[in-house]
N, C-alpha and C positions, 0 to 999 in steps of 0.2 A: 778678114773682118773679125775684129774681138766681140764677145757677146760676154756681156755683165750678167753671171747668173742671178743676179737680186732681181735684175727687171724682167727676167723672163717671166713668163704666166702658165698658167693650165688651161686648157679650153675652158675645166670647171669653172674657172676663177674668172675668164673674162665670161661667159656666160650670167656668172652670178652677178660680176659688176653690171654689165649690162639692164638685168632684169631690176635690181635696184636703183639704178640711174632713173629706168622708164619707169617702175610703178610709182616712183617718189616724188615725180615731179611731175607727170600723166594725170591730169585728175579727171574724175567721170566725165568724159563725152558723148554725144548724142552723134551718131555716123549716117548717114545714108545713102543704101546702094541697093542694087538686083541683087536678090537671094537667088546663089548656085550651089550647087554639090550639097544641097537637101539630105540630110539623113536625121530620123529621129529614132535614136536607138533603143532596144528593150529596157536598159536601165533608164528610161524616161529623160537622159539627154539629149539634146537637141546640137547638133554638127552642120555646119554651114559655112557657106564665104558669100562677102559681102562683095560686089563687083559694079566697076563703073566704066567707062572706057577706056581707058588706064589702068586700072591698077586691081589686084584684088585683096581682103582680108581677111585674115580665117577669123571664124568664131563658136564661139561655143555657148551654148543655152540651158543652164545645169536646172535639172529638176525642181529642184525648191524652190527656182527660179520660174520656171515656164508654167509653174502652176496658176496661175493667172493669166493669164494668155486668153485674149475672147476672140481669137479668129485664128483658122486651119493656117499656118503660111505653109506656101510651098515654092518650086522652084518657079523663077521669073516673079516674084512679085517684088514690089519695090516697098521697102518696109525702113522704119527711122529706128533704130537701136539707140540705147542709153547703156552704156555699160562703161567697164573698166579697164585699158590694158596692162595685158600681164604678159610673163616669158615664163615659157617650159626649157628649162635649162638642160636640161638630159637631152631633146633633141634642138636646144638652140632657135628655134621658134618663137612667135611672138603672136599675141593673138587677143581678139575683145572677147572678153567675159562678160557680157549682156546679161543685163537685170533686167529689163523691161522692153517689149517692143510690138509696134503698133504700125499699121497700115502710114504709108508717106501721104503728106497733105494735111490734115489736120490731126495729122499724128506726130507733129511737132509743137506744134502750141498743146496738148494735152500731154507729151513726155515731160516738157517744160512746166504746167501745170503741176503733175503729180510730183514733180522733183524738187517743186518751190513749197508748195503743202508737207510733202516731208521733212524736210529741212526748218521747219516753222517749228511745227508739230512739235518735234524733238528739241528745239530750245522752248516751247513753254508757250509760243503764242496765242493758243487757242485754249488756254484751261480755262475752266469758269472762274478761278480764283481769281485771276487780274478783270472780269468782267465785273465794268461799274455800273449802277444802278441807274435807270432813268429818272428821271423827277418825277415827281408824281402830279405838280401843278408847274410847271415852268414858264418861265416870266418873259422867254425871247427864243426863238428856234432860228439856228441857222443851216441853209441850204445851201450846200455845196453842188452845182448841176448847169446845165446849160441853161442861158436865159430866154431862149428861143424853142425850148423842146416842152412835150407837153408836160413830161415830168415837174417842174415848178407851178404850173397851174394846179395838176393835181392834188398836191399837197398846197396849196394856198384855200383853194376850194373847201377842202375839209376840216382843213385846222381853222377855216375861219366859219366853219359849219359849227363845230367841233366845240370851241372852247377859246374864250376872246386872248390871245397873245400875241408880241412883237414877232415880225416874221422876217428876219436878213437873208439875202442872196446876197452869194459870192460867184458872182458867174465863173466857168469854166468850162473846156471841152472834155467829153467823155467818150472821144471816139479818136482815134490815131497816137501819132508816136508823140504828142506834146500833152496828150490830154492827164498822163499820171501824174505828168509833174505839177501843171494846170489846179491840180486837185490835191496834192501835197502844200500848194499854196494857201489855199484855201485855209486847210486845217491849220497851216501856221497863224494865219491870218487872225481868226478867230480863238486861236488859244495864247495868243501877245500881244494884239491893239485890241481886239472887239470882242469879249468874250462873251460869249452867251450859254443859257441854261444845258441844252442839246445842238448836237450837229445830227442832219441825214445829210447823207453822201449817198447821190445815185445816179440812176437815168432810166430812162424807159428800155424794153425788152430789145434785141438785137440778136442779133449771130454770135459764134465763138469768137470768131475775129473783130466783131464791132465792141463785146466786152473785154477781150482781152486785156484793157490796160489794166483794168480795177484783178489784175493780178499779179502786178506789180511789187517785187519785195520791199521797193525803199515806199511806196505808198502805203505797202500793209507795214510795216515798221513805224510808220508818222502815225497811221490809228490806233496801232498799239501803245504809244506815247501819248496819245493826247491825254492832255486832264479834262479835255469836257466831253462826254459819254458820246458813244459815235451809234448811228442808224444807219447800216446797208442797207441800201434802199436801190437794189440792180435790178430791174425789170422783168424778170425769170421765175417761173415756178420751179423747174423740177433742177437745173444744175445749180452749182454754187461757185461762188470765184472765193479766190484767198481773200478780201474784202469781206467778204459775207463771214468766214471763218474768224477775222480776227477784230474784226469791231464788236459791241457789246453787248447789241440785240441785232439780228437778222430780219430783214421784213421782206417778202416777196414781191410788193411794187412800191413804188411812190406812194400811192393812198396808202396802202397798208403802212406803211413806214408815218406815215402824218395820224392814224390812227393811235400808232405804238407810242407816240410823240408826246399826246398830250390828252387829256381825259376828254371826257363826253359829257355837258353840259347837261343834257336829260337826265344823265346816269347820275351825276353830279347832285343831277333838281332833288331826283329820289331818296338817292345816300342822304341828303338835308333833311329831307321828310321825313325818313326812316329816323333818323337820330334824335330828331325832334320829339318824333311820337316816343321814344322811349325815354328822351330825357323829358318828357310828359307824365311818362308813366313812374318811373324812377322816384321824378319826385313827389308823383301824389302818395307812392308807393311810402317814399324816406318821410313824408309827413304825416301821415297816417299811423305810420307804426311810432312814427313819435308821441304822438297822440295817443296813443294807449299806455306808453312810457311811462309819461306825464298822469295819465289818470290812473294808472299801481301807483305811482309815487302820492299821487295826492290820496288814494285809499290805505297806504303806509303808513302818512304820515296821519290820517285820521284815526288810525287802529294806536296810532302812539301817541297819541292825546291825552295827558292825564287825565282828561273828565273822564272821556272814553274807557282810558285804565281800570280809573277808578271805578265807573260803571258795569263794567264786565267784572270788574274785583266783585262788587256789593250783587252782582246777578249768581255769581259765583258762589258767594258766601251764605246767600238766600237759601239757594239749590243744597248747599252741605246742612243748613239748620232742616230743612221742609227732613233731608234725608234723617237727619241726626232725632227729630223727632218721630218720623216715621220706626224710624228703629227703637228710639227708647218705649215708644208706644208701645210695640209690638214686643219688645222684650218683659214688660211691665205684667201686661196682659199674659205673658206665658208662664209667667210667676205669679201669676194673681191664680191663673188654674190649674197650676203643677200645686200652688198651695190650698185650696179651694180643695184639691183631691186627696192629699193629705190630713188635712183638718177632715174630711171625713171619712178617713181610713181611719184617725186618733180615736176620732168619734165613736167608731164603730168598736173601738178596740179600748174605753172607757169600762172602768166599772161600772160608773154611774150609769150605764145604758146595760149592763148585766142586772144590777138590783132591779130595774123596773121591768125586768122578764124574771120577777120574784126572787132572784136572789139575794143573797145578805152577807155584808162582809163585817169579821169580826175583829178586831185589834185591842190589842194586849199592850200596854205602856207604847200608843202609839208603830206599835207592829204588827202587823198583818198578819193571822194564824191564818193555817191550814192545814194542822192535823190536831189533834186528838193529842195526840202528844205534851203538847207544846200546855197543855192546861194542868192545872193543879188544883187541887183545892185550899179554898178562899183566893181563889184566883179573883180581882176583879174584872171583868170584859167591858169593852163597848162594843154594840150590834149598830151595824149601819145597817136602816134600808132605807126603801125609795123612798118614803115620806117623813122618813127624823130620825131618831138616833135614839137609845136607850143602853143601860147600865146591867147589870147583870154578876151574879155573888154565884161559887160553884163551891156547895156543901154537900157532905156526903160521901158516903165510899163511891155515889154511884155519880159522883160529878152533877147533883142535883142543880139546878140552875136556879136561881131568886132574880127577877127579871124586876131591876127600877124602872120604868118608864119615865123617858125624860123627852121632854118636847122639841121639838125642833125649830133648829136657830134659821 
């Protein structure tokens, strides 16, 4: 036998082929079987095989992974694995790499669950940014739900308690394997022949398996689509379905969901009332201050009134004369007795007020002697005193005096 060394292989090499043939075209499966050969090792891996009557599967349970894990497994219990196969080429083995794994029985519809909410999640389903608003007064609601269940009564009940609006039903089932499609109908229905303001989509309360459809990808991808704003309305308080997540408001039942719908008439009466009284108050408030506006402008415009002007000009003008005399008055009078003191300081500082304390003044060609000197003989004198005036001749060595008397002018 010739052998072609180009086609020969390495164990490596068909090993490697191998494990990329399986992981490339393997995608995440969900397995279940009897958990055997249990070990959880100190590095917090978990070692296992999966076992059925047939066949067995090794698996492995890696830390980061089994952190999550809300129940002990051990050997003999029958458990649904979600994982990934992979091959360990060094020893030629093939084996599931588990990411998740839960009790069998309704630990399939909850693997199924969590794997469908991941995979939303991660393209963007559930952000608020694509959640659209409800109306705030809507003019038509339609219900998407069974016509036989009490869920459409409830919400008929309320919203017509509520707040008066058009109320369309689209019958549908919301229980078995036709009911998502059932309900994917609906939403078409209503967003290309019937449009209206809001959709609720729901049903009254059940089991995992009674709501199971409203978790439906191709049904949560139609709400995520729709253009008229969608109400989960699944009968449930404390779990949630992909429905709940990816429509636009959540409501925990039928009522509640026909609450969220549309406003409350009382509430409504009040808001009226309320707005009233302030658009009451507003505008006694806006006319009132106009009112004062109006009357500065009209005392404005009186203060700029020529009469007016003119008026306070001549009050004005009054006020500077009443001043202007007060002050010259008062100036008048302080120079009538700064002179008044004067004139009798002059007075007092007068000859004519020394002759009549017997003195006598004597002048010479109209000049005023005071000494002795100043005389000559045949000198002629005039003598002033208090009562007239007299002439006077100075003969003699000894300045003898000849006294005229002459009378007084």
């Amino acid at each position: 036998m010739k052998v072609d060394k180009d086609n020969v292989f390495t164990v490596s090499e068909v090993n490697r082929h191998i494990r990329n043939v399986i992981e490339n075209n393997i995608p995440n499966l969900f397995v279940e079987g009897e958990i055997a050969n249990f070990t959880h090792h100190r590095s917090g891996h978990i070692y296992f095989s999966l076992k059925d009557e047939k066949s067995t599967l090794r698996c492995v349970f890696f830390k980061a992974a089994n952190l999550s894990l809300k129940f002990q497994p051990k050997v003999g219990d029958k458990v649904i694995c979600l994982g990934k196969i992979s091959v360990y080429e060094k020893g030629g083995n093939y084996q599931l790499n588990v990411n998740r794994m839960l009790p069998s029985g309704i630990g399939e519809l909850q693997l199924k669950f969590d794997e469908l909410k991941r995979k939303l999640s991660e393209e963007g389903l559930f952000d608020n940014e694509y959640k659209k608003a409800i109306p705030e007064f809507p003019e038509s609601v339609g219900i998407i739900t069974s016509s036989t269940g009490a869920a459409v009564e409830d919400i008929r009940n309320v919203i017509s308690r509520r707040y008066p609006t058009k109320i369309y039903l689209y019958p549908a089932t919301v229980q078995g394997d036709n009911a998502a499609k059932e309900i994917i109908a609906g939403i078409e229905y209503f967003n290309t022949e019937f449009p209206v303001d809001v959709l609720i989509v729901g049903r009254g309360g059940g089991s995992q398996e009674d709501l199971f459809c409203f978790n439906d990808e191709k049904l949560a991808r139609k709400i995520f689509a729709s253009k008229i704003p969608v109400i989960s309305a699944v009968g449930h308080e404390i779990d949630f379905t992909i429905s709940d997540f990816v429509a636009d408001l959540r409501a925990p039942t039928p009522s509640a969901a026909a609450e969220l719908a549309v406003p409350d008439r009382r509430e409504l009466a009040d808001r009226i009332n309320n707005l009233l009284s302030n658009l009451r108050y507003t505008t006694q408030h806006y006319f009132t201050s106009k009112k004062l506006e109006i009357q500065e402008l009209e005392n404005a415009l009186d203060r700029a009134h020529p009469k007016n002007i003119i008026k306070d000009l001549q009050a004005r003008l009054e006020l500077v004369v009443m001043k202007l005399n007060s002050t010259t008055y008062n100036m008048l009078q302080t120079k009538r007795n700064n002179l008044e003191i004067l004139f009798n300081e002059l007075r007092e500082l007068s000859p004519h007020e020394a002759l009549k304390r017997g003195y006598s003044l004597i002048r010479k060609e109209k000049k005023i002697l005071n000494s002795i000197k100043d005389i000559n003989i045949s000198d002629r004198l005039q003598l002033i005193l208090t009562d007239g005036k007299c002439l006077a001749e100075i003969v003699g060595k000894q300045k003898n005096i000849t006294i005229t008397k002459k009378k007084k002018k």
